[in-house]
KEMI-642023 format. One line per 10 residues: number of its first residue (from 1); for each residue x, y, z of N, C-alpha, C, O. Coordinates in steps of 0.2 Angstrom, whole numbers. Layout:
NUM = X/Y/Z/X/Y/Z/X/Y/Z/X/Y/Z  ... $
This chain:
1 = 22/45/-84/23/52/-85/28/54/-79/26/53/-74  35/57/-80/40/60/-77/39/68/-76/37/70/-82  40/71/-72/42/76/-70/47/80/-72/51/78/-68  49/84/-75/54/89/-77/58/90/-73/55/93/-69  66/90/-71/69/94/-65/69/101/-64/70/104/-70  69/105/-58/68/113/-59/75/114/-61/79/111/-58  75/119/-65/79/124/-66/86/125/-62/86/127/-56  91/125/-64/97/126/-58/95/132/-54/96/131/-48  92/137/-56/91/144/-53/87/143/-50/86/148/-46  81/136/-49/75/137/-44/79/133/-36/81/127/-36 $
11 = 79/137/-32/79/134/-23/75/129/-21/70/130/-24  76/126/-19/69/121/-16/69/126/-9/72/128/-5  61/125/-11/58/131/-3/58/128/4/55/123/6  62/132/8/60/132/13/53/129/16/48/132/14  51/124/21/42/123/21/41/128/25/45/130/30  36/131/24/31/138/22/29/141/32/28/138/36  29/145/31/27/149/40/21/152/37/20/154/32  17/152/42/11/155/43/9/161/40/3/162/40  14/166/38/14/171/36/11/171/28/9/176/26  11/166/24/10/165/18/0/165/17/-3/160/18 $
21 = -1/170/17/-10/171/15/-13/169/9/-19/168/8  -7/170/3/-9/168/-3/-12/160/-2/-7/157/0  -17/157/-4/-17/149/-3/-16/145/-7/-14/140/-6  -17/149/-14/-14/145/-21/-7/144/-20/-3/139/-20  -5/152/-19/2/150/-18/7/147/-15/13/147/-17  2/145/-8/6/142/-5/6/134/-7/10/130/-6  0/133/-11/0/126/-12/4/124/-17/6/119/-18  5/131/-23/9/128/-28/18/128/-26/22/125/-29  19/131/-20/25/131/-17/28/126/-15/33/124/-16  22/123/-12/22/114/-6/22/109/-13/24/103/-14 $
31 = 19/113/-18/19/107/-25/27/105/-27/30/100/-27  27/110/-27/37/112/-29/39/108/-25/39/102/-26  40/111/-19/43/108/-14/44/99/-14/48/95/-16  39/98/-12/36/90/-12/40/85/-19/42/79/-18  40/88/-25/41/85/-31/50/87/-31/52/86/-37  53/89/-28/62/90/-25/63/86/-22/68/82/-24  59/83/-16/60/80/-12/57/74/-13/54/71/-8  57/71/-19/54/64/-19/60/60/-18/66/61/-19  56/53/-16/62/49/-16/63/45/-22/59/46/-27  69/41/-22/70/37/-27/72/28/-24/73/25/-18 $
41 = 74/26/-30/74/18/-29/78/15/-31/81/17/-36  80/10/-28/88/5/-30/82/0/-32/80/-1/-27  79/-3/-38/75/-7/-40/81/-14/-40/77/-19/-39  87/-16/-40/90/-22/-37/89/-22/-29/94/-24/-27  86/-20/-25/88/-20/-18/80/-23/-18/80/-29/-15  73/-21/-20/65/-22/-18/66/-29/-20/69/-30/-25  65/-34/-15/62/-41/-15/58/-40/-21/61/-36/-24  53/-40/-23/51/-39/-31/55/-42/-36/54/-47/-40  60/-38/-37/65/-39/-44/67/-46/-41/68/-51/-45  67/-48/-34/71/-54/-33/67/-63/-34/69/-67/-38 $
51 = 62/-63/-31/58/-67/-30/51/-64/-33/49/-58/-32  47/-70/-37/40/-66/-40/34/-69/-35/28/-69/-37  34/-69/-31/32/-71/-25/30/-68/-20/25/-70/-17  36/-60/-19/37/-59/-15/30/-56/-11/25/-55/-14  29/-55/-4/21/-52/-2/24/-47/0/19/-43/1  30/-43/2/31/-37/4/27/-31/1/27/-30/-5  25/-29/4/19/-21/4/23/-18/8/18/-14/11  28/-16/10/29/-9/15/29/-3/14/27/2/17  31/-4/9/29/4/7/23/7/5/22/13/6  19/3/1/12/5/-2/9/3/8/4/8/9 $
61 = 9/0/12/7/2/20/7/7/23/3/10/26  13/10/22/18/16/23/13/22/21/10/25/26  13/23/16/11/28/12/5/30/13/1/26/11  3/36/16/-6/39/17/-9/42/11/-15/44/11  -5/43/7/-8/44/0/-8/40/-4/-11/42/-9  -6/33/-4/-9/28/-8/-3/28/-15/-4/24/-19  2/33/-15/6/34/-19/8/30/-22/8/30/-29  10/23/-18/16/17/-22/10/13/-23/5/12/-20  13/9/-30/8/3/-33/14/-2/-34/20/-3/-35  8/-5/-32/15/-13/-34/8/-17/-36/4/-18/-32 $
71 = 8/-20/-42/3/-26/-46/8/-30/-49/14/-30/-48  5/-35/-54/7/-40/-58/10/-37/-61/16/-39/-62  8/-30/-64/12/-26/-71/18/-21/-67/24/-20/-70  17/-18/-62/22/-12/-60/23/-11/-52/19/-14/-48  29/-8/-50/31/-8/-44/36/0/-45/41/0/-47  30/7/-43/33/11/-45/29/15/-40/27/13/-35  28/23/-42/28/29/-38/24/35/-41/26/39/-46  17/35/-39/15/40/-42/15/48/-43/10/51/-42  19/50/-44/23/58/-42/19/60/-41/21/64/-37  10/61/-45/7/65/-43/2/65/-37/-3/69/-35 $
81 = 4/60/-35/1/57/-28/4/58/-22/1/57/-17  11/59/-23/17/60/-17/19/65/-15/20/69/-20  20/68/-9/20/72/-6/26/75/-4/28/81/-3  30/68/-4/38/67/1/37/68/7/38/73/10  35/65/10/32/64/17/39/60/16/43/61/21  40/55/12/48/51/15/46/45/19/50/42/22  40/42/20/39/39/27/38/32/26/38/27/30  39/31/18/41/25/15/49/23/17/51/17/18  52/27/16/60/26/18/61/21/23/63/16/21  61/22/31/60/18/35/56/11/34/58/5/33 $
91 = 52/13/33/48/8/29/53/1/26/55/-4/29  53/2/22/57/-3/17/63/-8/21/67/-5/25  61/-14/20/67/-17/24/74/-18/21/80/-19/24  73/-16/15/80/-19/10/84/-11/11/90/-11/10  79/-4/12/83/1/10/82/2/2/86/5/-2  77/0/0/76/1/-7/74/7/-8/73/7/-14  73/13/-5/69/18/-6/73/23/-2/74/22/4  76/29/-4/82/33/-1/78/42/-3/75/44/-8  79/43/1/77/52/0/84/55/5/87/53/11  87/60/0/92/64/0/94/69/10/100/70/12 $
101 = 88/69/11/88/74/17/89/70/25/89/72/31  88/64/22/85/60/30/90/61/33/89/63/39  96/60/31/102/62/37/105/67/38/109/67/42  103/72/35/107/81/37/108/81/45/105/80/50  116/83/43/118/84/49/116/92/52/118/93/58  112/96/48/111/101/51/106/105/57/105/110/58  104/98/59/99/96/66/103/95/71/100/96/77  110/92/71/113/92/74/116/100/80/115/105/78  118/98/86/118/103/90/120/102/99/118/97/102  123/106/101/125/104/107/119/109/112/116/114/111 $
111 = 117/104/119/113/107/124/115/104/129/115/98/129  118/109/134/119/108/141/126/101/138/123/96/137  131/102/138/134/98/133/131/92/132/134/88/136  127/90/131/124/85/124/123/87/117/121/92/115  128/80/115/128/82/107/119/79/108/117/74/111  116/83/103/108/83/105/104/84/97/105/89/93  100/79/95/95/80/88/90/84/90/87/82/95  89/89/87/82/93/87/79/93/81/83/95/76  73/90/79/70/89/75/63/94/73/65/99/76  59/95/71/52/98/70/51/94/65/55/92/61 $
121 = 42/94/65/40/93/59/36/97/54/34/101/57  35/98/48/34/105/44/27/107/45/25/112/42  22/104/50/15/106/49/16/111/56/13/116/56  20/110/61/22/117/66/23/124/62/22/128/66  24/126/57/26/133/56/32/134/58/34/139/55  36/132/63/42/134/66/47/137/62/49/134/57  49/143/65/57/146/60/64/143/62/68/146/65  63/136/58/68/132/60/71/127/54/72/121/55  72/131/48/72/127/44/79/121/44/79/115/42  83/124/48/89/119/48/85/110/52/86/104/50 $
131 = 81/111/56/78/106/61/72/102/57/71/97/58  70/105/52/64/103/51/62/100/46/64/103/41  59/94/45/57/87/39/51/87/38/48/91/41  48/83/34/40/82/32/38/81/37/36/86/40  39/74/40/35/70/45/42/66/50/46/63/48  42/68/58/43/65/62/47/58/62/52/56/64  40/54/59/38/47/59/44/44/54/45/38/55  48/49/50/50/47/42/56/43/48/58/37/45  58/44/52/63/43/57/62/35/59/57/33/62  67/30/57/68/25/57/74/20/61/79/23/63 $
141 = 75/14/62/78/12/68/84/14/64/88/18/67  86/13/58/92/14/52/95/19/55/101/19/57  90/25/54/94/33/57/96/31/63/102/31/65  91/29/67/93/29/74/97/26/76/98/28/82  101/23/75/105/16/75/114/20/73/119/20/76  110/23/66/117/28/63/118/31/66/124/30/68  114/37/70/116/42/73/119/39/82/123/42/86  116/33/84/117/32/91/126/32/90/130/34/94  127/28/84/135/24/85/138/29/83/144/27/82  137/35/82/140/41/82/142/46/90/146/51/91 $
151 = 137/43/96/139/47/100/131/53/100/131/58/104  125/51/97/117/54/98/113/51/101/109/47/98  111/52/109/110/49/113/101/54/114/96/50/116  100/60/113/97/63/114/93/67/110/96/72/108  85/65/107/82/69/103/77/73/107/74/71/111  77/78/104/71/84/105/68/88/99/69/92/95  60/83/102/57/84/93/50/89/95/49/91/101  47/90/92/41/95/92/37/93/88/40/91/83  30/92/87/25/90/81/19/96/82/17/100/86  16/93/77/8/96/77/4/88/80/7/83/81 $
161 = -3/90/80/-7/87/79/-7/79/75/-12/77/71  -2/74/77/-1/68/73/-6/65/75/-5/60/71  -13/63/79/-20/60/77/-23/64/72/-26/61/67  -23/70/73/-27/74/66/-23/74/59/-26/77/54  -17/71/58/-13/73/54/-15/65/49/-17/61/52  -12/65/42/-14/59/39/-9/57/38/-9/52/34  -3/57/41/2/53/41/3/51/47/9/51/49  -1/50/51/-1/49/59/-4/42/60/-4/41/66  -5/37/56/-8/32/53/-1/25/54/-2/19/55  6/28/54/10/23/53/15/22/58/13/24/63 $
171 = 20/18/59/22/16/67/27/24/66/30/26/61  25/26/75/30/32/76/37/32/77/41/27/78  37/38/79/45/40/81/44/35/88/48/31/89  42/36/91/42/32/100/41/27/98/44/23/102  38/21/92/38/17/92/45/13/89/47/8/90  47/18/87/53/14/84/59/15/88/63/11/89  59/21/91/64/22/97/63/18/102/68/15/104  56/15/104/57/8/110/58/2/108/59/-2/112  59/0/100/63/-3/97/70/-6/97/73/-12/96  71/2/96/79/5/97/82/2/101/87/-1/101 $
181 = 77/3/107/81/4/112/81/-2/117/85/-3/122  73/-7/116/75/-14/116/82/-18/113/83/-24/115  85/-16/108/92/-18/105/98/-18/107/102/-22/107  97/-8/112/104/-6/115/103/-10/123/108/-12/127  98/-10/124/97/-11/133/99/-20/134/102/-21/139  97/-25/129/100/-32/128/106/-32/128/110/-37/130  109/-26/126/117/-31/124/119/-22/131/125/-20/130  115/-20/135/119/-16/142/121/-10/139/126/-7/141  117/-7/133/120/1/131/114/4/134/108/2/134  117/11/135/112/17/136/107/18/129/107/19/123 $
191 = 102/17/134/96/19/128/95/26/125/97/30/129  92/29/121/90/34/119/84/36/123/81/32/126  84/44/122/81/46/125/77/50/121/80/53/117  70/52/122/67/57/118/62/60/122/59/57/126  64/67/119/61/73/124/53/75/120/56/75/114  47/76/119/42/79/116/41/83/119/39/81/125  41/90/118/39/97/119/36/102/115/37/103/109  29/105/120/28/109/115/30/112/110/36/114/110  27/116/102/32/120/101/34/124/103/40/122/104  33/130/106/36/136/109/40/135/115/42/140/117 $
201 = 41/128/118/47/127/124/51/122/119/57/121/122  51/119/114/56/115/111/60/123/108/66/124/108  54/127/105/57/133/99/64/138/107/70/140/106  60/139/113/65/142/118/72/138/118/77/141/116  73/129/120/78/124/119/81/126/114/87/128/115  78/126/110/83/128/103/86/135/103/89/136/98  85/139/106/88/147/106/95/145/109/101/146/108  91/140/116/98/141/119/105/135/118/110/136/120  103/130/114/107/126/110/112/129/104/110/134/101  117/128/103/122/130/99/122/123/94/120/117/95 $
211 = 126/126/87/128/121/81/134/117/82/139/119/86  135/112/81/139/105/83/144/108/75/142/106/70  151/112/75/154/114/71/160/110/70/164/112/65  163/103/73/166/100/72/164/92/76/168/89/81  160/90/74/158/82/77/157/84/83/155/89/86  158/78/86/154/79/94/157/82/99/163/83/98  154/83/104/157/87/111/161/82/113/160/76/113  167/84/115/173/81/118/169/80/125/169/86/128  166/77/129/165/75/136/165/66/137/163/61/133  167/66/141/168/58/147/163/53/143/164/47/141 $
221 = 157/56/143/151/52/142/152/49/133/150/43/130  156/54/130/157/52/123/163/47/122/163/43/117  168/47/126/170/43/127/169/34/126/172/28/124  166/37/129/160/27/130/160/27/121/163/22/119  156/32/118/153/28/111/159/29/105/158/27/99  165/33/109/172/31/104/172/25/104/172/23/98  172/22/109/176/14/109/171/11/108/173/5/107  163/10/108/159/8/106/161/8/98/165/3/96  159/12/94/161/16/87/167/12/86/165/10/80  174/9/87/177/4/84/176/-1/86/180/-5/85 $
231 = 169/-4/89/168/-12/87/162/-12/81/160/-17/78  160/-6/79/157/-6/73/160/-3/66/163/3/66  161/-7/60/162/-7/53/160/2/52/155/3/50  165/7/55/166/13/53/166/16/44/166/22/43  165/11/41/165/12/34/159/13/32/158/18/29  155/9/34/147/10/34/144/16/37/140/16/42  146/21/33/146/30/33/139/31/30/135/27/28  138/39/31/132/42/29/131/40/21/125/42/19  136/38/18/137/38/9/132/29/11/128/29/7  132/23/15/127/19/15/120/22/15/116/21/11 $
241 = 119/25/18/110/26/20/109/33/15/104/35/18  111/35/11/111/39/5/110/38/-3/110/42/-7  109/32/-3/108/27/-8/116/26/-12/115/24/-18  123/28/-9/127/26/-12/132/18/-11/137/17/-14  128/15/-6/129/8/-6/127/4/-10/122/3/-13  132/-1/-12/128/-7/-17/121/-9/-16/117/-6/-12  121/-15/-20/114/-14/-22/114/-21/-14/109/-21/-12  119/-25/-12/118/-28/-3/118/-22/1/122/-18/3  112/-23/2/112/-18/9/113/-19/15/110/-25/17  116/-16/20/118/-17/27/112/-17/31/108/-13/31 $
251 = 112/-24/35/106/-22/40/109/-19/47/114/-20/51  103/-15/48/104/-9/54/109/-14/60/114/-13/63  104/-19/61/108/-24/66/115/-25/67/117/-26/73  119/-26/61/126/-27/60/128/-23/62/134/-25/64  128/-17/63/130/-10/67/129/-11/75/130/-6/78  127/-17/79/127/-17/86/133/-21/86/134/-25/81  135/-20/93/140/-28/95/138/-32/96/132/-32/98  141/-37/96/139/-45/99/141/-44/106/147/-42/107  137/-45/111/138/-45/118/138/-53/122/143/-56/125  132/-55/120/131/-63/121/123/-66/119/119/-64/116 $
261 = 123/-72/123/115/-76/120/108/-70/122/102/-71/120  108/-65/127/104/-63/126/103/-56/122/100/-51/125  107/-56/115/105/-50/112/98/-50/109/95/-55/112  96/-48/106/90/-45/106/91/-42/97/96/-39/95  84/-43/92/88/-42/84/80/-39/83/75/-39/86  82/-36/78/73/-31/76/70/-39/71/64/-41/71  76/-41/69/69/-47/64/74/-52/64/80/-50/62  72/-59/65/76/-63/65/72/-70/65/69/-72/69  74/-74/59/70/-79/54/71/-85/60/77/-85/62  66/-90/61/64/-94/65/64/-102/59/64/-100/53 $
271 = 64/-107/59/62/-112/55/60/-117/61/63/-118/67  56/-121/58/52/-124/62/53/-132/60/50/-135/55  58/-134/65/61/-139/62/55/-148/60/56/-153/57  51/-145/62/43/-151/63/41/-150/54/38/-155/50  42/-145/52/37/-142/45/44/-140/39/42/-138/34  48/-141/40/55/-141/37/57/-147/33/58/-153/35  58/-146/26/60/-153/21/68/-153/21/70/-159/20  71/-149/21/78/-149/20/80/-146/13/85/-148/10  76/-141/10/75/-140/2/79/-132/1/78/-127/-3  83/-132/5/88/-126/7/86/-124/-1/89/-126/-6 $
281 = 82/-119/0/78/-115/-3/79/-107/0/82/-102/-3  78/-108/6/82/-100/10/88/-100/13/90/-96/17  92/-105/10/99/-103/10/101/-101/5/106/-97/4  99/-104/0/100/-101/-9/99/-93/-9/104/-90/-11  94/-91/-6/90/-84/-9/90/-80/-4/89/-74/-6  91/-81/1/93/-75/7/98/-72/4/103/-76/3  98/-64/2/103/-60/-1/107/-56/6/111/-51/5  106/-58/10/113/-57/15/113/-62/20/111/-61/26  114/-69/17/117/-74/19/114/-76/28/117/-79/32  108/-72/30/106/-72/37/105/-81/37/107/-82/42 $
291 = 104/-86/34/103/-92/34/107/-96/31/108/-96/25  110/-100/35/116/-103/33/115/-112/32/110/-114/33  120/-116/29/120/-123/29/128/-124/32/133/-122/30  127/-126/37/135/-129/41/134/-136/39/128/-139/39  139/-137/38/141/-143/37/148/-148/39/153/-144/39  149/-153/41/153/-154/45/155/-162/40/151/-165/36  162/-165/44/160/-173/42/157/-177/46/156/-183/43  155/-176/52/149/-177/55/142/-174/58/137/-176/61  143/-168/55/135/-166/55/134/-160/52/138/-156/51  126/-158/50/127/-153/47/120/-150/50/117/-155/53 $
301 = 117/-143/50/113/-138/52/110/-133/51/115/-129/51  104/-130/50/103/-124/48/105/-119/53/103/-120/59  109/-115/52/112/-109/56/109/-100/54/109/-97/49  107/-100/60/104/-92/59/108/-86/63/110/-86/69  109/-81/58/112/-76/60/110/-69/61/114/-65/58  104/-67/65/99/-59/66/102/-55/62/99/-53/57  109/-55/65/113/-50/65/113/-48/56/116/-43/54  112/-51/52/111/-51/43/106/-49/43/107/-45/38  98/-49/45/89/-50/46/89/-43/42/94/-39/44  87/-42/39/83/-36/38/76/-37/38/72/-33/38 $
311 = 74/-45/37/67/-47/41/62/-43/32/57/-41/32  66/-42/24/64/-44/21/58/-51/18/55/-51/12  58/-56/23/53/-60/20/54/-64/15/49/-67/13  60/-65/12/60/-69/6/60/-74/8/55/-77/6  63/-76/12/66/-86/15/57/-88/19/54/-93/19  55/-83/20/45/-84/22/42/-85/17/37/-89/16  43/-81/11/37/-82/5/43/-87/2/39/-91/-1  47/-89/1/50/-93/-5/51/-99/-1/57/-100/-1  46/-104/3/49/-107/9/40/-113/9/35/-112/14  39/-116/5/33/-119/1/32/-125/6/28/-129/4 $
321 = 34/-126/13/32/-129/20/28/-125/22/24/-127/26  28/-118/22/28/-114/25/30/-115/33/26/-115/38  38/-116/34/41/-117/40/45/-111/42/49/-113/47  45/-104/40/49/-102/41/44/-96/46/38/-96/46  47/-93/49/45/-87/54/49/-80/54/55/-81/54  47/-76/55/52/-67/55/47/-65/61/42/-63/61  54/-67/66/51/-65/73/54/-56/74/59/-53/71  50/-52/78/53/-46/79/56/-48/86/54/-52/90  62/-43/86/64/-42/94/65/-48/97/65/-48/103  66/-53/95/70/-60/96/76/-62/96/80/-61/91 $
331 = 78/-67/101/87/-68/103/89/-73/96/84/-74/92  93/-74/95/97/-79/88/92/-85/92/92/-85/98  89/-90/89/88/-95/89/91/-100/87/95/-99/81  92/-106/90/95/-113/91/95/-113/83/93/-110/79  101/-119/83/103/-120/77/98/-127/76/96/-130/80  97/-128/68/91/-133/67/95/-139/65/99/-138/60  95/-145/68/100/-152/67/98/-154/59/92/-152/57  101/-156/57/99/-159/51/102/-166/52/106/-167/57  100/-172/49/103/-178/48/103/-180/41/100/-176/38  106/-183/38/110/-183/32/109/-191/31/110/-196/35 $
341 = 107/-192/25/105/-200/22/106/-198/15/106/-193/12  105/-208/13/105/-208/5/98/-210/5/97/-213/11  93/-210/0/89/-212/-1/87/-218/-5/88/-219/-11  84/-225/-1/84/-230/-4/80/-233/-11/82/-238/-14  75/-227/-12/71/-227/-18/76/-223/-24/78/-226/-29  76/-217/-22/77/-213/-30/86/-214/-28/90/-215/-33  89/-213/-23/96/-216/-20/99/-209/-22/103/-209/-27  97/-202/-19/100/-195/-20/102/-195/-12/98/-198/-8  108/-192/-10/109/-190/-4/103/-185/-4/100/-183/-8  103/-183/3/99/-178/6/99/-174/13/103/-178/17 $
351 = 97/-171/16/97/-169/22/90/-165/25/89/-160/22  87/-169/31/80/-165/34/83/-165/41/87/-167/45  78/-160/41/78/-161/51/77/-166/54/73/-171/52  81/-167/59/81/-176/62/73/-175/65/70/-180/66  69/-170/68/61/-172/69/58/-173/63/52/-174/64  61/-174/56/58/-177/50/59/-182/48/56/-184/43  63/-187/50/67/-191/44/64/-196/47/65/-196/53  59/-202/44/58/-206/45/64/-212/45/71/-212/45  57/-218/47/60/-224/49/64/-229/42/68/-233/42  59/-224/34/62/-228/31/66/-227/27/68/-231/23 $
361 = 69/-220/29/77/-216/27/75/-211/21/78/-207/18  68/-212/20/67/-210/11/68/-202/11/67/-199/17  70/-198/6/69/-191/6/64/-189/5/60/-193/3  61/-182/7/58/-180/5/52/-180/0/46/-180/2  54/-180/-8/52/-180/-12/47/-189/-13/41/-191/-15  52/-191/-11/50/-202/-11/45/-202/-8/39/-205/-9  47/-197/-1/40/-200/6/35/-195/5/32/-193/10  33/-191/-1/28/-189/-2/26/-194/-10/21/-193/-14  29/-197/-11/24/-200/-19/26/-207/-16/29/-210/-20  26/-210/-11/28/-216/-7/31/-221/-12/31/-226/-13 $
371 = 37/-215/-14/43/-219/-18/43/-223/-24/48/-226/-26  34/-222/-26/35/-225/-33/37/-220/-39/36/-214/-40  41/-225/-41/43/-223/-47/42/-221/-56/41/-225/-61  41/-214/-57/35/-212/-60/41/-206/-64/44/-201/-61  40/-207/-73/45/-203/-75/43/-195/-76/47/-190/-76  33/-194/-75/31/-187/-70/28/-188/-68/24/-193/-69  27/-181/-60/25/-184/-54/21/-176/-53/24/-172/-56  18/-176/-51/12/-167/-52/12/-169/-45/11/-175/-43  13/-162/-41/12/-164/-31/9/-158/-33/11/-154/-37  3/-158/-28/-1/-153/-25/0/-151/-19/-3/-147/-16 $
């Protein structure tokens, strides 16, 4: 069952100030409100449609109201269950899940010249509707990452009560900012900073902050992330994280530079060359190419690339050694040697990790049924 859309003539309300005594109507209001603000889905981007395997839950983890179902039969969204908290959005590795509002520039702001984000969250009451989101938390490294290579170095957020709140259950805004910021400090950038103030001294900040009416404050310091800002694919604008990207999504990572061997990546797939058959299984199916096969006329390797990771999980669930690994906040890892033979039983070329290849050359498949020859072969 769907939802109707409101009316051209109805507003989406404002979230509600304290002054509202009616209670029915404040809740039929939040009902409105909430069912505007729902998100929606690029159903080609959810590892689901891709792999039937997949174990990803992030959104149904996400979610405090239990909203999203993913079974055998559906992977969908219960409207009368969702709130728009948004807090799935971040969540999702692929970006399958986009809500309209997460990037408004109208939070934007200059203080003490810093181009500066002021945030609130809607359970404060504050009269601040341009600043203000469901939940804090909905804030993910993706934004943060957007807005750093823009020249926003500085957030000032306000909440209520996030232990008593039921959306306080999932990784926060500090958790993800010290995320962020193990990213930017690896490759030697100014880290992000975040201010938590009460309401009523973040609500004075903001009296005295002004609106950012043409991009950023021209100062010295902004400098820096102009020329930062042309080592990053400038194309990959706000119209990406808005759901008007293809159905390949960019990982947040590709948006850092390469500085050297000790960068540092939010997720970044490991194989374990001991437990590895050579069944380049996740070089087929990694849908942004993070796992590679090099090949050479003398040698070839599994090559990995962070900087692609969206740490999706497919090359992990679709990976039947189970040799693969999705490390967080880890450097690029060695490339994995492969050795290259023909097989003297079934006589297919092949390639495993040279900590696999036996003494008697056989591939995989031989040195698991000891090469007899059998027109089927049922492996457990």
């Amino acid at each position: 069952m769907t939802s109707s859309p409101p009316p051209n003539n109805i507003v989406a309300p404002a979230p509600l100030s304290g002054t509202i005594a009616n209670s029915s109507l404040r809740a039929r209001i939040e009902k409105l409100a909430a069912e505007i603000r729902l998100p929606t889905v690029t159903a080609e981007r959810c590892v689901h449609t891709r792999i039937g395997d997949a174990t990803c839950r992030a959104c149904v983890d996400a979610c405090p109201l239990g909203a999203w179902v993913i079974d055998d039969e559906r992977l969908g969204i219960d409207i009368n269950a969702c709130d728009g908290c948004g807090l799935c959005v971040p969540a999702c590795p692929e970006g399958a899940i986009v809500s309209d509002d997460v990037l408004a520039d109208t939070d934007l702001r200059t203080w003490k010249n810093h181009t500066t984000v002021f945030r609130t969250c809607e359970r404060t009451d504050l009269d601040a509707p341009d600043c203000r989101i469901p939940c804090l938390h909905r804030i993910g490294t993706r934004e943060l990452l957007f807005r750093y290579q823009r020249g926003m170095t500085l957030w000032i957020i306000t909440a209520a009560d996030c232990d008593a709140c039921p959306r306080g259950g999932v990784q926060r805004l500090a958790e993800s900012i010290r995320q962020t910021n193990a990213l930017l400090q690896s490759r030697s950038l100014e880290p992000i900073v975040l201010v938590a103030l009460e309401p009523s001294h973040w609500n004075k900040i903001l009296s005295q902050s002004n609106p950012c009416q043409s991009g950023l404050v021209s100062t010295r310091r902004n400098f820096f992330y102009d020329a930062l800002r042309t080592a990053v694919n400038t194309t990959r604008d706000a119209a990406t994280l808005t759901g008007d990207e293809p159905a390949n999504f960019t990982p947040p990572a590709a948006w850092l530079p390469k500085t050297g061997p000790d960068d540092l990546f939010l997720a970044t797939p490991t194989i374990d060359p001991t437990r590895c058959n050579g069944c380049d299984a996740c070089v087929r199916l990694c849908p942004h190419q993070a796992i590679a096969l090099e090949t050479t006329e003398t040698a070839s390797c599994y090559q990995v690339e962070p900087r692609q990771c969206t740490g999706c999980g497919i090359c992990r669930d679709a990976c039947d050694q189970d040799a693969i690994r999705i490390k967080t906040l880890a450097p690029r890892p060695p490339a994995v040697a492969l050795a290259q033979g023909r097989c003297p039983a079934c006589d297919i070329r092949y390639h495993l990790p040279t900590a696999q290849l036996g003494t008697d050359g056989l591939c995989a498949i031989c040195a698991q049924t000891r090469h007899g020859r059998h027109l089927y072969q049922v492996f457990k």
